[in-house]
N, C-alpha and C positions, 0 to 999 in steps of 0.2 A: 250130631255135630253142629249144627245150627241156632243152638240158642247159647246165649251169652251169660254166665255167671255173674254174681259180685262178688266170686272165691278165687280170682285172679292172681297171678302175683304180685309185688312190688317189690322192683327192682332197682337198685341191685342187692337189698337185703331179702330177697327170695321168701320175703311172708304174704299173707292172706290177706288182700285188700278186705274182704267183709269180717274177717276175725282175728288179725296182729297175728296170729299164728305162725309158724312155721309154716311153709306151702310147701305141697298141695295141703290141705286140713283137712280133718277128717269127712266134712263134708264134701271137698274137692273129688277127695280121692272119691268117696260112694258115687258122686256125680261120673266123673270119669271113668269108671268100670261100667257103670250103667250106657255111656254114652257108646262104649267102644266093645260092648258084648255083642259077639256075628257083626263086627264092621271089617270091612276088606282092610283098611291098615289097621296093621295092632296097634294098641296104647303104646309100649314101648317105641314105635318107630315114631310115634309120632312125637311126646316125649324129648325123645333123644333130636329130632328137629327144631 
């Protein structure tokens, strides 16, 4: 959880600063699984914060 993406959102059109996308993008999301696999809060809670 410490390092910093360029697959953030922009808001309030909730896309992919590094790829106009839809956010999270498909690289968002592989990043975000990977970062929250065995972490004490899950993805969703965190997410949903």
């Amino acid at each position: 959880m410490g390092w910093v993406s360029v697959h953030q959102p922009v808001r309030p059109q909730w896309i992919c600063a590094g790829r106009g996308a839809a956010w999270p993008c498909r690289t968002r999301k592989r990043q975000l699984v990977a970062e929250f696999t065995g972490a004490r809060v899950s993805l969703m809670l965190h997410l949903s914060a």
